[in-house]
C-alpha positions in Angstrom: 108.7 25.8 5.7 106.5 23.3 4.1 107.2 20.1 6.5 105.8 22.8 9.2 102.2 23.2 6.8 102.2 19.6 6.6 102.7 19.2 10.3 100.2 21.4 11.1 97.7 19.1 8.6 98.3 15.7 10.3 98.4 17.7 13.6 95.3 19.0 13.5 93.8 16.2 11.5 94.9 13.5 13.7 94.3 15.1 17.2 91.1 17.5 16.0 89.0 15.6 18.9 87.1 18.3 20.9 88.4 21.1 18.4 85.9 24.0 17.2 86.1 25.0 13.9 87.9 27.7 14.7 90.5 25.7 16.1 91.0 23.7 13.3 93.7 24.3 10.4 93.1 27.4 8.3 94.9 28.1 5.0 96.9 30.9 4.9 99.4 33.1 3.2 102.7 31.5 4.8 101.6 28.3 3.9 100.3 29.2 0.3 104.0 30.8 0.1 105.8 27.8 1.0 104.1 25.5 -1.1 104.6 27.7 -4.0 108.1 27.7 -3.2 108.0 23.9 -3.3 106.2 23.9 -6.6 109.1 25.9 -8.0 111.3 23.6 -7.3 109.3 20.5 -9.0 107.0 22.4 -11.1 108.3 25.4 -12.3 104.8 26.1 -14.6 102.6 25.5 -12.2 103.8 27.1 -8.8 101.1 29.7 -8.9 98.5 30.2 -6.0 96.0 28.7 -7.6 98.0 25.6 -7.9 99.1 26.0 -4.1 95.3 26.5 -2.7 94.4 23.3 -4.7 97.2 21.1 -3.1 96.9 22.2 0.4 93.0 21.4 0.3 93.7 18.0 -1.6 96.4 17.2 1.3 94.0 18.5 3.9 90.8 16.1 2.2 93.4 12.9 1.7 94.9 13.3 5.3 91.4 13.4 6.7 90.1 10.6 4.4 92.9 8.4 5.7 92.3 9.4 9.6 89.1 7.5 8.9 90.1 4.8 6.6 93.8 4.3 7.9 94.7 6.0 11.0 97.5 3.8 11.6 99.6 4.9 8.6 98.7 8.0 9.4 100.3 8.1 12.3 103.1 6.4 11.1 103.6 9.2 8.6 102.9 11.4 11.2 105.8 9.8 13.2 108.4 10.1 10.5 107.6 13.2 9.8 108.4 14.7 13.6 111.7 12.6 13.2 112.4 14.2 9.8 112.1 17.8 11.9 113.9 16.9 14.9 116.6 15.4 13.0 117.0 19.0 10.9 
């Protein structure tokens, strides 16, 4: 649920070389859904959509700062973050 929205963040953030537009990550509902599910759990108040849009654009702009600014721990995260999912 939301591991898979952030996957598909670094994903397309870290290998969006030679990617249209079109091709890059687009918010949707599914991924609004599940991170209004996670805000439940550690914000009751604010798990609204609102809320959920504003996260998933602050992840998308921080993820893409640090591709630029720190692509190594990117990738690290990146890294623990497929082990996290295979592991499940």
């Amino acid at each position: 649920m939301i591991l898979s929205t952030w996957e598909s963040i670094f994903t397309n953030v870290l290998y969006n070389n030679g990617m249209t537009k079109s091709d890059r990550y687009e918010m949707n509902e599914k991924d609004i859904d599940s991170v209004i599910r996670f805000l439940k759990t550690i914000d009751p108040k604010n798990a609204t959509p609102e809320m959920a849009i504003v996260l998933l654009e602050h992840l998308q702009a921080t993820v893409h700062t640090m591709s630029h600014k720190d692509p190594e721990t990117l990738l690290k995260i990146y890294n623990e973050l497929k082990q996290k999912k295979a592991v499940k």
